[in-house]
N, CA, C and O atoms as a Maestro MAE file, in Angstrom:
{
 s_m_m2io_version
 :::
 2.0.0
}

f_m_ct {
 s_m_title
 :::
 protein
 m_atom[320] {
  # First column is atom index #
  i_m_mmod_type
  r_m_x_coord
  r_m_y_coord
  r_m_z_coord
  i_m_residue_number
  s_m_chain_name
  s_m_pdb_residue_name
  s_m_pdb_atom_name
  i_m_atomic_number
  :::
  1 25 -62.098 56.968 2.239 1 A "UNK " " N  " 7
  2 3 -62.950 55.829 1.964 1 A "UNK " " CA " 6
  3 2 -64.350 56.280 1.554 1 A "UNK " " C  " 6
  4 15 -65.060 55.623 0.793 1 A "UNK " " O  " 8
  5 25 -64.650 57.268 2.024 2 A "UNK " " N  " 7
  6 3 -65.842 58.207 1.444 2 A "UNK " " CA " 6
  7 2 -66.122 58.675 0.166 2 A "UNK " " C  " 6
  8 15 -65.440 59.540 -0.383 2 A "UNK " " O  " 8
  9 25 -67.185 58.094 -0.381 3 A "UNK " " N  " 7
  10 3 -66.994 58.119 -2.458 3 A "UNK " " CA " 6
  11 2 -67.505 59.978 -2.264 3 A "UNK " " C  " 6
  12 15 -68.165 60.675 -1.494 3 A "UNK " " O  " 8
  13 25 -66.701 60.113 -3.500 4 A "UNK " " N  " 7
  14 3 -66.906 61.794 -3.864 4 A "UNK " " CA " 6
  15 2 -67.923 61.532 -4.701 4 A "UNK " " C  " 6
  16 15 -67.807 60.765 -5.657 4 A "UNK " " O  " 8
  17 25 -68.876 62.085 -4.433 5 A "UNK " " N  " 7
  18 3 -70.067 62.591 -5.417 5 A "UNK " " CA " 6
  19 2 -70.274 63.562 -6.404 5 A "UNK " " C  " 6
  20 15 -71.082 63.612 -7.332 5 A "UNK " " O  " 8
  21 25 -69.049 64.620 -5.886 6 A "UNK " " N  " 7
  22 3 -69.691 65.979 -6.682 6 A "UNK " " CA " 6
  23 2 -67.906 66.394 -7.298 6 A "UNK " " C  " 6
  24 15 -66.851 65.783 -7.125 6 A "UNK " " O  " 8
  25 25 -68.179 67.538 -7.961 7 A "UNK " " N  " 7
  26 3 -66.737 67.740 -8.074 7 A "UNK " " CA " 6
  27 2 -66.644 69.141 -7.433 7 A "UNK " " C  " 6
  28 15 -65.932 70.065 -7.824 7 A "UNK " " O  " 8
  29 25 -67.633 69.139 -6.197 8 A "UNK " " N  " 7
  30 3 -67.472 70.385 -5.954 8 A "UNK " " CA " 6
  31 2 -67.125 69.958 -3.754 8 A "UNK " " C  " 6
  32 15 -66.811 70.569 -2.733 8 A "UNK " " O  " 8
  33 25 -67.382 68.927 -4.083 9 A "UNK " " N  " 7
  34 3 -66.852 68.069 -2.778 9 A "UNK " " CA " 6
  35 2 -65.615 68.302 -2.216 9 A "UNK " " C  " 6
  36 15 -64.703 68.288 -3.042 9 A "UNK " " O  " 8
  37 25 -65.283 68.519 -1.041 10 A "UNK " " N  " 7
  38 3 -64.952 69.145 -0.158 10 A "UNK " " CA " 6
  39 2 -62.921 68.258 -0.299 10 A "UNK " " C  " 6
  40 15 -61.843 68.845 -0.385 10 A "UNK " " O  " 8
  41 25 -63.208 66.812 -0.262 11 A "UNK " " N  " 7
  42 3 -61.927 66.090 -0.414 11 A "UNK " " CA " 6
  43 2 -61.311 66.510 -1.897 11 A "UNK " " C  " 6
  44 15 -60.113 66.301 -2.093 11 A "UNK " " O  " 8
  45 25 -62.036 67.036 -2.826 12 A "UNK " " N  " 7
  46 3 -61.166 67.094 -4.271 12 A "UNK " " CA " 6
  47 2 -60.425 68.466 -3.907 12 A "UNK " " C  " 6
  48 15 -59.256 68.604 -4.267 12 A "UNK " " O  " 8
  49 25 -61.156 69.600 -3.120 13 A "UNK " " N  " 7
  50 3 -60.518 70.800 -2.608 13 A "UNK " " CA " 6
  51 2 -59.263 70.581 -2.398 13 A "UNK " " C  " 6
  52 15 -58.287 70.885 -3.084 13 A "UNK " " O  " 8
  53 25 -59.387 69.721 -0.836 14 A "UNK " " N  " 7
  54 3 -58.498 69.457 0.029 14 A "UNK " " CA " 6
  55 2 -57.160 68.936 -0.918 14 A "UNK " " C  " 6
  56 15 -55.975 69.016 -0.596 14 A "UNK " " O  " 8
  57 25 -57.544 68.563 -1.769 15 A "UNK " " N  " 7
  58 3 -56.151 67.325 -2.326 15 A "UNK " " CA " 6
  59 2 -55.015 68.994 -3.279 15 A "UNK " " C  " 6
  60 15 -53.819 69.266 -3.173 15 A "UNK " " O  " 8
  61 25 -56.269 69.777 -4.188 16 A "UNK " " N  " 7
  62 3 -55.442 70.788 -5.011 16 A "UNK " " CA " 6
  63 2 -55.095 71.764 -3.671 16 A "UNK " " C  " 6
  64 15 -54.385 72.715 -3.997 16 A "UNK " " O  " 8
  65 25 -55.417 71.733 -2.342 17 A "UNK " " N  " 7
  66 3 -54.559 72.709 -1.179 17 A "UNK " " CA " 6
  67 2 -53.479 71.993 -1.198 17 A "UNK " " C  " 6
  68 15 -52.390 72.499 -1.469 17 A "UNK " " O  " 8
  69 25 -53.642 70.616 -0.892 18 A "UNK " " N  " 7
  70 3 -52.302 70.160 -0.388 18 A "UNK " " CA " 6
  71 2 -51.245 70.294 -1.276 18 A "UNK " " C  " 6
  72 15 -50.080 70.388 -0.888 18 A "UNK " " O  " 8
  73 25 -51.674 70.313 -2.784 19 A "UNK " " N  " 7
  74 3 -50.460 69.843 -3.854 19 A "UNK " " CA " 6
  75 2 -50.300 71.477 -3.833 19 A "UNK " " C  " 6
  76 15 -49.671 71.871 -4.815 19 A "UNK " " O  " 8
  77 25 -50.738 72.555 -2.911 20 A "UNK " " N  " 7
  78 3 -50.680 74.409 -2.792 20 A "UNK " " CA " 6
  79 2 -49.639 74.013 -1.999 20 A "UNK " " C  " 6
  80 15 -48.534 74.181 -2.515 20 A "UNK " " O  " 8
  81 25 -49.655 73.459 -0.724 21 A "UNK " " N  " 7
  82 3 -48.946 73.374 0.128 21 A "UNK " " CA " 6
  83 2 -47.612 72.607 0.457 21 A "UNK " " C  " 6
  84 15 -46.780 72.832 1.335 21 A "UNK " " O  " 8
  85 25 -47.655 71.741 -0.407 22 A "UNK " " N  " 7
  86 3 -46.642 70.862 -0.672 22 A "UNK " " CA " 6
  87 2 -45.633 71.505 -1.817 22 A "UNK " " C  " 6
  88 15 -44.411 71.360 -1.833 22 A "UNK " " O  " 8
  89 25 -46.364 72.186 -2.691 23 A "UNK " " N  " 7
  90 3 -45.781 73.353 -3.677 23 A "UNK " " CA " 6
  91 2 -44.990 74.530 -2.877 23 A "UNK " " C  " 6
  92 15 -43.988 75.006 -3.411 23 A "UNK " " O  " 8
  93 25 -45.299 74.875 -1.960 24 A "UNK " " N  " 7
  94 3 -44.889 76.010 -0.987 24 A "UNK " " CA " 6
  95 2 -43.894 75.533 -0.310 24 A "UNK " " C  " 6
  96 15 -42.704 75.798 -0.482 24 A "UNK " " O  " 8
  97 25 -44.481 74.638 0.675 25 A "UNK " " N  " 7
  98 3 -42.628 73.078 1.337 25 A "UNK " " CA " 6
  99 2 -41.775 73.714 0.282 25 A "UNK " " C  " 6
  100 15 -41.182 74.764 0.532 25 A "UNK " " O  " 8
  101 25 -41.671 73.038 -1.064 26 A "UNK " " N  " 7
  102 3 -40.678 72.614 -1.751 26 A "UNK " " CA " 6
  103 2 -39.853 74.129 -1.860 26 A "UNK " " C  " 6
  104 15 -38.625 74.152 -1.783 26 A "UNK " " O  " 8
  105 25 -40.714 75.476 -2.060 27 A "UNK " " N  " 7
  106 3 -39.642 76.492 -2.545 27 A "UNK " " CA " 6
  107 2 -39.316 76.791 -1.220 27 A "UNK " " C  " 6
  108 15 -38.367 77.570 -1.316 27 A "UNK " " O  " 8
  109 25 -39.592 76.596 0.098 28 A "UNK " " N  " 7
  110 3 -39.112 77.467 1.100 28 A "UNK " " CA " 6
  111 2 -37.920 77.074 1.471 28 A "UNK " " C  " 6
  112 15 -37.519 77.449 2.573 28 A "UNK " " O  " 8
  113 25 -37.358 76.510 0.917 29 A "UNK " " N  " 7
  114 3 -35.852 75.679 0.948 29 A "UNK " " CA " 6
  115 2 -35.104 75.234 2.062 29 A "UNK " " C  " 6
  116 15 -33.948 75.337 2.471 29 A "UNK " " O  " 8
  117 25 -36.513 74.530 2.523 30 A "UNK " " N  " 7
  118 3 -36.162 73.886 3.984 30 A "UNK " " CA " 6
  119 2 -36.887 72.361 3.908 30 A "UNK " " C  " 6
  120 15 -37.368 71.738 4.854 30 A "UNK " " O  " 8
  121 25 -36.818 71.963 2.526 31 A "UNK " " N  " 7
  122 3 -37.390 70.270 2.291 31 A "UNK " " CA " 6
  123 2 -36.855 69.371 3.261 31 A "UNK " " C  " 6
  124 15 -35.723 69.461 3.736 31 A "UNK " " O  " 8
  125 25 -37.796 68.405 3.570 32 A "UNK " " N  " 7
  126 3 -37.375 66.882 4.107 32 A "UNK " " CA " 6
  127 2 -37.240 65.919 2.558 32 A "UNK " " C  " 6
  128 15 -36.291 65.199 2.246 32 A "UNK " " O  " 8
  129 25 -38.431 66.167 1.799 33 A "UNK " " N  " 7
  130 3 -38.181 65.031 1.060 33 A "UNK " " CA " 6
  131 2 -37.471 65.536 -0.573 33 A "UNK " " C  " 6
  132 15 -37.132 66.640 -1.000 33 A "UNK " " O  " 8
  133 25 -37.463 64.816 -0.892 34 A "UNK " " N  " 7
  134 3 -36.450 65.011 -2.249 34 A "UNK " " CA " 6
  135 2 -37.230 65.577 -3.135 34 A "UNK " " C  " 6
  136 15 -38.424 65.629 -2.840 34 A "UNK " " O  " 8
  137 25 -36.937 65.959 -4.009 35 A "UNK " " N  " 7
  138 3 -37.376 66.357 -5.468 35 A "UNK " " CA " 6
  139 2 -38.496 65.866 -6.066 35 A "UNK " " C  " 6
  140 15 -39.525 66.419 -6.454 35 A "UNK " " O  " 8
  141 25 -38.186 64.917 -6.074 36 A "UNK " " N  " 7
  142 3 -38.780 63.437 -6.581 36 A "UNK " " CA " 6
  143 2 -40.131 63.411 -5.957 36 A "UNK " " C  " 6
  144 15 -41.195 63.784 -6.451 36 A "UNK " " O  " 8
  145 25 -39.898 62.905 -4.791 37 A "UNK " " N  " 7
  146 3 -40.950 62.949 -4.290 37 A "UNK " " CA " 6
  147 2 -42.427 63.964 -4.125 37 A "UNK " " C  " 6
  148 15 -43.599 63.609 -4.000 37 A "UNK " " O  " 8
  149 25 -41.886 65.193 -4.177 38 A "UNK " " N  " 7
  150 3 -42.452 66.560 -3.813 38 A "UNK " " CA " 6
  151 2 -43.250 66.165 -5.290 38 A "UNK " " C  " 6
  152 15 -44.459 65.932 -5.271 38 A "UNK " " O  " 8
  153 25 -42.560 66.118 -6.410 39 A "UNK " " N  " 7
  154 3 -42.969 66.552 -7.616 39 A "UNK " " CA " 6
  155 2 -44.581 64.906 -7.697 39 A "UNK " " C  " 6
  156 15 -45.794 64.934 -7.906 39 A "UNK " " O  " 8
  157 25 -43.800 64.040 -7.465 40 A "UNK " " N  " 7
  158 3 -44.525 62.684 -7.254 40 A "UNK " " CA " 6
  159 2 -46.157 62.974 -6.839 40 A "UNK " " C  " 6
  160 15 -47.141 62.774 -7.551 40 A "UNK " " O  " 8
  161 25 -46.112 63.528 -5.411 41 A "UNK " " N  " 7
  162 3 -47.578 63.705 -4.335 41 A "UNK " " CA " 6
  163 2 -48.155 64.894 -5.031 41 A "UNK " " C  " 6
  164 15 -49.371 64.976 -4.853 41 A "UNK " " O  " 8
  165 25 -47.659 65.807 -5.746 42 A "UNK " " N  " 7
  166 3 -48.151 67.358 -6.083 42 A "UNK " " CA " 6
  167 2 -48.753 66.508 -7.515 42 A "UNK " " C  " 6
  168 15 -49.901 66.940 -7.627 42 A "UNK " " O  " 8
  169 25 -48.590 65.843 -8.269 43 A "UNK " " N  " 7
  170 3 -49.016 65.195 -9.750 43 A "UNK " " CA " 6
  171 2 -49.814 64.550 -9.042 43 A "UNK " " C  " 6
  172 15 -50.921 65.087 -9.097 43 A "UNK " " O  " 8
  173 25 -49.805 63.351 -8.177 44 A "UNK " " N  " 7
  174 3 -51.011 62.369 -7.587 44 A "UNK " " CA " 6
  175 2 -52.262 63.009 -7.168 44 A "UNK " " C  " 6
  176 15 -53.388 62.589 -7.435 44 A "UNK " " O  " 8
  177 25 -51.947 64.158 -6.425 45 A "UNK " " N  " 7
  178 3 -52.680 64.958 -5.953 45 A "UNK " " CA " 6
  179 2 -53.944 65.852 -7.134 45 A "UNK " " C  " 6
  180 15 -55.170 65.787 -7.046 45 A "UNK " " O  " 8
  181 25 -53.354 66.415 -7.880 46 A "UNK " " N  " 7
  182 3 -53.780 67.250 -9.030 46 A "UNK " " CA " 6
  183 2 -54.540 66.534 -9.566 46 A "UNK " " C  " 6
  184 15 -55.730 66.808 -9.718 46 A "UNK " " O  " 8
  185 25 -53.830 65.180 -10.061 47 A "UNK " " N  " 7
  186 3 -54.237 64.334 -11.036 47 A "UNK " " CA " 6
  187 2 -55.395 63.972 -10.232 47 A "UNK " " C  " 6
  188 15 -56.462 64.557 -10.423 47 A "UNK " " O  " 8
  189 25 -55.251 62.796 -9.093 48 A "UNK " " N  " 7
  190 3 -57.142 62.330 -8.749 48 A "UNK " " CA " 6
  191 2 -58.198 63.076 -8.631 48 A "UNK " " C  " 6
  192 15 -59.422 62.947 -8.610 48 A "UNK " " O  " 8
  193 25 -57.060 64.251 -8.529 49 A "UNK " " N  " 7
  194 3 -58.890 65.436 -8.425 49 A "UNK " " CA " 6
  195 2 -59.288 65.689 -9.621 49 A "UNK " " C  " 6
  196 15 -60.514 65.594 -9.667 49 A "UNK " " O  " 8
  197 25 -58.722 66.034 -10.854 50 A "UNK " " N  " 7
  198 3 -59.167 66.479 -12.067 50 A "UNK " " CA " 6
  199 2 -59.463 65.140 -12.667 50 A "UNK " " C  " 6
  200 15 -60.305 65.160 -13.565 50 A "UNK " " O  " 8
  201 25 -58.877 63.836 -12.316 51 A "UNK " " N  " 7
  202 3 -59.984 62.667 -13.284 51 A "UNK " " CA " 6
  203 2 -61.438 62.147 -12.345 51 A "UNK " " C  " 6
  204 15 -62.362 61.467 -12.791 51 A "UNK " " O  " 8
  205 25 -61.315 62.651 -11.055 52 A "UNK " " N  " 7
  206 3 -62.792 62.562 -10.777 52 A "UNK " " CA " 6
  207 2 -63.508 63.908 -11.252 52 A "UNK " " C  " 6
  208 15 -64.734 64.004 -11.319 52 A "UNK " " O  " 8
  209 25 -62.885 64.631 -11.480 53 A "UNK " " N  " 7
  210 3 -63.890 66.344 -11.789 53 A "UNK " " CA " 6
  211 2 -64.222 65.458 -12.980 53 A "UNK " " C  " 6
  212 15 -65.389 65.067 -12.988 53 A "UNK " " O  " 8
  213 25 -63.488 65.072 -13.941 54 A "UNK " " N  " 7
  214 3 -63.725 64.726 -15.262 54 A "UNK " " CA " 6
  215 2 -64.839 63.375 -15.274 54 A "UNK " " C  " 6
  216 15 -65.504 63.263 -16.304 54 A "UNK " " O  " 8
  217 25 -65.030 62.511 -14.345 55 A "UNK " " N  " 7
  218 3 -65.615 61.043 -14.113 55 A "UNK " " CA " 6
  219 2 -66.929 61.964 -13.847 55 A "UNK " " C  " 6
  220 15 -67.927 61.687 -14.513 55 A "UNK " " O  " 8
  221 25 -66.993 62.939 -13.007 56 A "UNK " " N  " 7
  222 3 -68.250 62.687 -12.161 56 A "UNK " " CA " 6
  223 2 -69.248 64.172 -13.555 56 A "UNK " " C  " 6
  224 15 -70.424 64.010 -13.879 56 A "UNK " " O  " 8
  225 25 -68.545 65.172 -13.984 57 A "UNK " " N  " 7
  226 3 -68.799 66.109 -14.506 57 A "UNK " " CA " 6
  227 2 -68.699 65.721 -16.407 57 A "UNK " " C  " 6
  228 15 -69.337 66.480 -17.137 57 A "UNK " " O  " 8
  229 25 -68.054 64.784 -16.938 58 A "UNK " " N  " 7
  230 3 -68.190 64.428 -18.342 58 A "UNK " " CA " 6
  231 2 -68.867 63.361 -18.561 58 A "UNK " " C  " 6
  232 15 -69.513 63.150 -19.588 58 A "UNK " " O  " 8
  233 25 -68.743 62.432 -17.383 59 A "UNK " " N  " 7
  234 3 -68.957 61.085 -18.065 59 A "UNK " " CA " 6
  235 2 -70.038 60.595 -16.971 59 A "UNK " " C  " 6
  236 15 -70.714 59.578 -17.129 59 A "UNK " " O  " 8
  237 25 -70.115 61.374 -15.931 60 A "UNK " " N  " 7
  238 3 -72.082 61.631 -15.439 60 A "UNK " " CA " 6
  239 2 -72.038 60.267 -14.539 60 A "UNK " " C  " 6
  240 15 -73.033 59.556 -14.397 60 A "UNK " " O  " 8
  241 25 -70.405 59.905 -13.780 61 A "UNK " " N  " 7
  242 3 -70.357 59.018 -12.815 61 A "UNK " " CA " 6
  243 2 -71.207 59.408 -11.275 61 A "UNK " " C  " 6
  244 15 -71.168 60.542 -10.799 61 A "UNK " " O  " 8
  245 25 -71.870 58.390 -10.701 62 A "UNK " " N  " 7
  246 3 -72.619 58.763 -9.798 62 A "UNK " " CA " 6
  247 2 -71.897 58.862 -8.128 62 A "UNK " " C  " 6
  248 15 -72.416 59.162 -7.053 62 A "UNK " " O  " 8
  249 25 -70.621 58.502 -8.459 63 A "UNK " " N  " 7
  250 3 -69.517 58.533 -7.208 63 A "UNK " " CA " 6
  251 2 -68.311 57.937 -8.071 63 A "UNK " " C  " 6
  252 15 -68.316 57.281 -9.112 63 A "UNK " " O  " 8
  253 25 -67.198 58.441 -7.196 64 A "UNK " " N  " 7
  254 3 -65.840 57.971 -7.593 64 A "UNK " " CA " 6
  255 2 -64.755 57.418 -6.357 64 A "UNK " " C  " 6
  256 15 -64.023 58.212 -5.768 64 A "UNK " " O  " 8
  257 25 -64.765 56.248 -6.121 65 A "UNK " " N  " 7
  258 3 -63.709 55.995 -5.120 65 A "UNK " " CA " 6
  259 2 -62.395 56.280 -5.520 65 A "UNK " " C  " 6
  260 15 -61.870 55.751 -6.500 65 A "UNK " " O  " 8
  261 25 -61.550 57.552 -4.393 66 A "UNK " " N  " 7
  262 3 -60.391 57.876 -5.009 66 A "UNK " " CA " 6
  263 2 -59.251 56.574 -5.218 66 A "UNK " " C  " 6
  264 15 -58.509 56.356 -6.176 66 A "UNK " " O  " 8
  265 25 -59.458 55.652 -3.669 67 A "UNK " " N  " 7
  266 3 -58.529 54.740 -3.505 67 A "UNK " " CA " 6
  267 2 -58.165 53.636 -4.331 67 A "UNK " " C  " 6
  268 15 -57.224 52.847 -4.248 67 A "UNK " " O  " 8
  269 25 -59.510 53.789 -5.498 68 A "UNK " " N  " 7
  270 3 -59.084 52.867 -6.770 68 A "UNK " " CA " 6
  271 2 -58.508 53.368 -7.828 68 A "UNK " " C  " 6
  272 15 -58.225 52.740 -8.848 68 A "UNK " " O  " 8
  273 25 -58.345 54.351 -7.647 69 A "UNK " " N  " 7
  274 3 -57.321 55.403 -8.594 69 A "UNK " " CA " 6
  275 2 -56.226 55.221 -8.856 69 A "UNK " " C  " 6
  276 15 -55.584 54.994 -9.881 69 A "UNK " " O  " 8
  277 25 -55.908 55.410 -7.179 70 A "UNK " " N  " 7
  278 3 -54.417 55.372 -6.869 70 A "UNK " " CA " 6
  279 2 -54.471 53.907 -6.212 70 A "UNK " " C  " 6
  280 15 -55.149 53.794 -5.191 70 A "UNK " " O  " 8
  281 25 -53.801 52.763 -6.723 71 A "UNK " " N  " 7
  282 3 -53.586 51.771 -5.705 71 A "UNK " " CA " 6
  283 2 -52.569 50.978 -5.724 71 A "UNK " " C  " 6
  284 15 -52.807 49.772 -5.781 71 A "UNK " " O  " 8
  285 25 -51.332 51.389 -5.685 72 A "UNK " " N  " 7
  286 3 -50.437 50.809 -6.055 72 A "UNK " " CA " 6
  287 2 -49.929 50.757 -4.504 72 A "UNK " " C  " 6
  288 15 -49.926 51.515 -3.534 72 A "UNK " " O  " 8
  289 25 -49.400 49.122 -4.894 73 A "UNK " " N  " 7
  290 3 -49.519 48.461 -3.380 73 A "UNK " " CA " 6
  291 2 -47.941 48.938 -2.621 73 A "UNK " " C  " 6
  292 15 -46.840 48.733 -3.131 73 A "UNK " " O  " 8
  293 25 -48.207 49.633 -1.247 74 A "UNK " " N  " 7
  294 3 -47.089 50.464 -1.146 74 A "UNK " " CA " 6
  295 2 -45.461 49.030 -0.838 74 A "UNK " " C  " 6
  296 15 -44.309 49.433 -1.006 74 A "UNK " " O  " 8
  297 25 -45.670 47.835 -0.503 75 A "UNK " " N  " 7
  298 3 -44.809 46.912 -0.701 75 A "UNK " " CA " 6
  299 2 -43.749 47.029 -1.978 75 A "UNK " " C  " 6
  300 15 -42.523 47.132 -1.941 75 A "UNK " " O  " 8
  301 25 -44.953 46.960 -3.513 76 A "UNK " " N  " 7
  302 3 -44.686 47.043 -4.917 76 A "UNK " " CA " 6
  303 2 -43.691 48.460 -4.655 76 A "UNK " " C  " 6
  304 15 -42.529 48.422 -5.059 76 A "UNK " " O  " 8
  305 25 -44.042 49.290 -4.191 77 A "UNK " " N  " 7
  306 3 -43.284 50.690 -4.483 77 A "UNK " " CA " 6
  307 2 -41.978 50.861 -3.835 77 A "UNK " " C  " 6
  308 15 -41.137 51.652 -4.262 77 A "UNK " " O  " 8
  309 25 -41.814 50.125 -2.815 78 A "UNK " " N  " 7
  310 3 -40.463 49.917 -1.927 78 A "UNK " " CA " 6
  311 2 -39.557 48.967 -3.104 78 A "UNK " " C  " 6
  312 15 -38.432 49.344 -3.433 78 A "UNK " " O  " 8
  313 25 -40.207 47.638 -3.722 79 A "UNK " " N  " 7
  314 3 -39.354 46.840 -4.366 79 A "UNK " " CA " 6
  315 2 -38.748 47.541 -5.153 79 A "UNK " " C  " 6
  316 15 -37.519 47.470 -5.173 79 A "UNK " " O  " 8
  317 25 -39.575 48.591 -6.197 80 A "UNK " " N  " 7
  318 3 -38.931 49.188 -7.306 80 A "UNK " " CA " 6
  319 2 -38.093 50.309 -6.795 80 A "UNK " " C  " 6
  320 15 -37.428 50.989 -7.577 80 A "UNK " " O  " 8
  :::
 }
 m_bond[319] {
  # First column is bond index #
  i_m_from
  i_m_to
  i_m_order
  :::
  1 1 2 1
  2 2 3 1
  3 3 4 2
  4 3 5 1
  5 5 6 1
  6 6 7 1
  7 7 8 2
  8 7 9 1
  9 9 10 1
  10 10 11 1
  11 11 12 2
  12 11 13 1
  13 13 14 1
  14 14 15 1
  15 15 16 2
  16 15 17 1
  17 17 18 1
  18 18 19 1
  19 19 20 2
  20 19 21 1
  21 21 22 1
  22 22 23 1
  23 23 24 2
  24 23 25 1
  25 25 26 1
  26 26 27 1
  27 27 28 2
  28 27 29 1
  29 29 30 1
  30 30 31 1
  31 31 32 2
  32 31 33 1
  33 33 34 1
  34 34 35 1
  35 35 36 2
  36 35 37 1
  37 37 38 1
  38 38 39 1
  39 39 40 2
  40 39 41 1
  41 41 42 1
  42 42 43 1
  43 43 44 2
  44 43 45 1
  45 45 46 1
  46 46 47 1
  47 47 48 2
  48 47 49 1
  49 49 50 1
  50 50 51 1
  51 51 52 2
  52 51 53 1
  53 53 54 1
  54 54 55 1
  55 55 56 2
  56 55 57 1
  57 57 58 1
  58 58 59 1
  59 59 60 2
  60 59 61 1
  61 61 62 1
  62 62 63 1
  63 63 64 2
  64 63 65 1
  65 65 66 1
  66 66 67 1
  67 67 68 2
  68 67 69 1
  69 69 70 1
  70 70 71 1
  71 71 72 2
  72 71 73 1
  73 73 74 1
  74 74 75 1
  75 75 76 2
  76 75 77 1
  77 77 78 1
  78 78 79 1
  79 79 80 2
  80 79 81 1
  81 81 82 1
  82 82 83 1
  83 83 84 2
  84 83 85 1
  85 85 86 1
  86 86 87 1
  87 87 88 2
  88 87 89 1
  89 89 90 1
  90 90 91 1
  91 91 92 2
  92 91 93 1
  93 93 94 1
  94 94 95 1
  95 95 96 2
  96 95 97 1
  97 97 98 1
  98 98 99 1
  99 99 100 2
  100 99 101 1
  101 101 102 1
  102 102 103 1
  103 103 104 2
  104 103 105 1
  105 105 106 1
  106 106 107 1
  107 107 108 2
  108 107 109 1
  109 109 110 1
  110 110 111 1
  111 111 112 2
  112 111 113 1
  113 113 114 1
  114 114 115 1
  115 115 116 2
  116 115 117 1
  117 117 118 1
  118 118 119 1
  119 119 120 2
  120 119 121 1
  121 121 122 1
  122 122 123 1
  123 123 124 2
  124 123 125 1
  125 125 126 1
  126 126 127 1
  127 127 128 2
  128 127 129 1
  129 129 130 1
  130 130 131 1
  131 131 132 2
  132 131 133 1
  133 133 134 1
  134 134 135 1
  135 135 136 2
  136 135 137 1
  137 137 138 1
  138 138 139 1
  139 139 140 2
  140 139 141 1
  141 141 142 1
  142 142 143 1
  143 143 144 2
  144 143 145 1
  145 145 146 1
  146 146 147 1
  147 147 148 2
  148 147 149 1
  149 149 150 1
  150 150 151 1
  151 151 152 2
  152 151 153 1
  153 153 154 1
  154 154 155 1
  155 155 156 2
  156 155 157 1
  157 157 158 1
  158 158 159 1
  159 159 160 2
  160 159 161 1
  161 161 162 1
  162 162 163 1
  163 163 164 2
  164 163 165 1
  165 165 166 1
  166 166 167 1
  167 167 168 2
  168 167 169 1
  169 169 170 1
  170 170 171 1
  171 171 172 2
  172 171 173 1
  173 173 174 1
  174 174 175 1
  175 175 176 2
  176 175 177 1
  177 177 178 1
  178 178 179 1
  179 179 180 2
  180 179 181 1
  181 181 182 1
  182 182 183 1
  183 183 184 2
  184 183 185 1
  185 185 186 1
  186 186 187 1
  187 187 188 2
  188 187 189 1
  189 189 190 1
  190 190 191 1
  191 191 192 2
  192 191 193 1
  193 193 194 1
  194 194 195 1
  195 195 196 2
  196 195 197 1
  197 197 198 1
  198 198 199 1
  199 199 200 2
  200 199 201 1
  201 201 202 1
  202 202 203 1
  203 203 204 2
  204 203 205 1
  205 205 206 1
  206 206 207 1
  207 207 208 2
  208 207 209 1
  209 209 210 1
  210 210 211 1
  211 211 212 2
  212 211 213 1
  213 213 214 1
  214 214 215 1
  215 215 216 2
  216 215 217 1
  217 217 218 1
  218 218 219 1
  219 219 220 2
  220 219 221 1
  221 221 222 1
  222 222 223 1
  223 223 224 2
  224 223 225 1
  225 225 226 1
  226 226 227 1
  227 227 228 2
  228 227 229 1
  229 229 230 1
  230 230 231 1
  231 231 232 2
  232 231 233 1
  233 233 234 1
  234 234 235 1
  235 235 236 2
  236 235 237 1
  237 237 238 1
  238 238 239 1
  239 239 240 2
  240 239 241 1
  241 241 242 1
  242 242 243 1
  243 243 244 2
  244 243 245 1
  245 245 246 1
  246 246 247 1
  247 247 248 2
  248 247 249 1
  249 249 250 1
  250 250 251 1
  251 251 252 2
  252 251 253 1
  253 253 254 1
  254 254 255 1
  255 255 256 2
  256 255 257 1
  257 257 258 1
  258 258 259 1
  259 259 260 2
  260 259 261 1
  261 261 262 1
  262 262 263 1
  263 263 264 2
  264 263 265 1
  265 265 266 1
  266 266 267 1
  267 267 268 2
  268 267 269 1
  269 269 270 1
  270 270 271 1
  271 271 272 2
  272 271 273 1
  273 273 274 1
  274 274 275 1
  275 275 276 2
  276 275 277 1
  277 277 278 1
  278 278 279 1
  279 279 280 2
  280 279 281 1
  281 281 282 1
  282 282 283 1
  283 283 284 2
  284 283 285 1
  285 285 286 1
  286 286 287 1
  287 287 288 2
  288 287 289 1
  289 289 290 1
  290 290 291 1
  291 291 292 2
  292 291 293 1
  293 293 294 1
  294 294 295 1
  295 295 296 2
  296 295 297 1
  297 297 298 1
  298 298 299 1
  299 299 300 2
  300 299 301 1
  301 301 302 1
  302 302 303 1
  303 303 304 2
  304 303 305 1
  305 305 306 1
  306 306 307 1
  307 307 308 2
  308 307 309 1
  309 309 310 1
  310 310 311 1
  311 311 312 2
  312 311 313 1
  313 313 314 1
  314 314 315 1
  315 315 316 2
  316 315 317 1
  317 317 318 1
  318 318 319 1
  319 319 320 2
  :::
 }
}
């Protein structure tokens, strides 16, 4: 809920570890979640960090809320 300011901010880190770590899950060939999914959170992940690097570092945004990025209502995502 905390707007990122910088692209050198500490949550855009955190998100390209996790899509490290979630990358690592997937080859140790001991997954819970599917394919799909793995590949799904590792793109979400990558992706909000490099279009706020790009918001806050090209286009000279003064904060970026990630949660309007991503907001697809998790109800909507069960229907489909």
């Amino acid at each position: 809920m905390d707007p990122v300011r910088s692209s050198a901010d500490w949550k855009l880190q955190f998100l390209c570890e996790f899509a490290d770590v979630l990358q690592r899950w997937e080859n140790s060939k001991a997954p819970v979640l599917s394919r799909e999914t793995f590949l799904a959170v590792c793109h979400t992940c990558l992706s909000l960090a490099e279009c706020a690097t790009y918001l806050l570092d090209k286009l000279d945004f003064a904060y970026v809320l990630l949660g309007h990025l991503q907001s697809d209502a998790e109800s909507r995502f069960g229907w489909l």
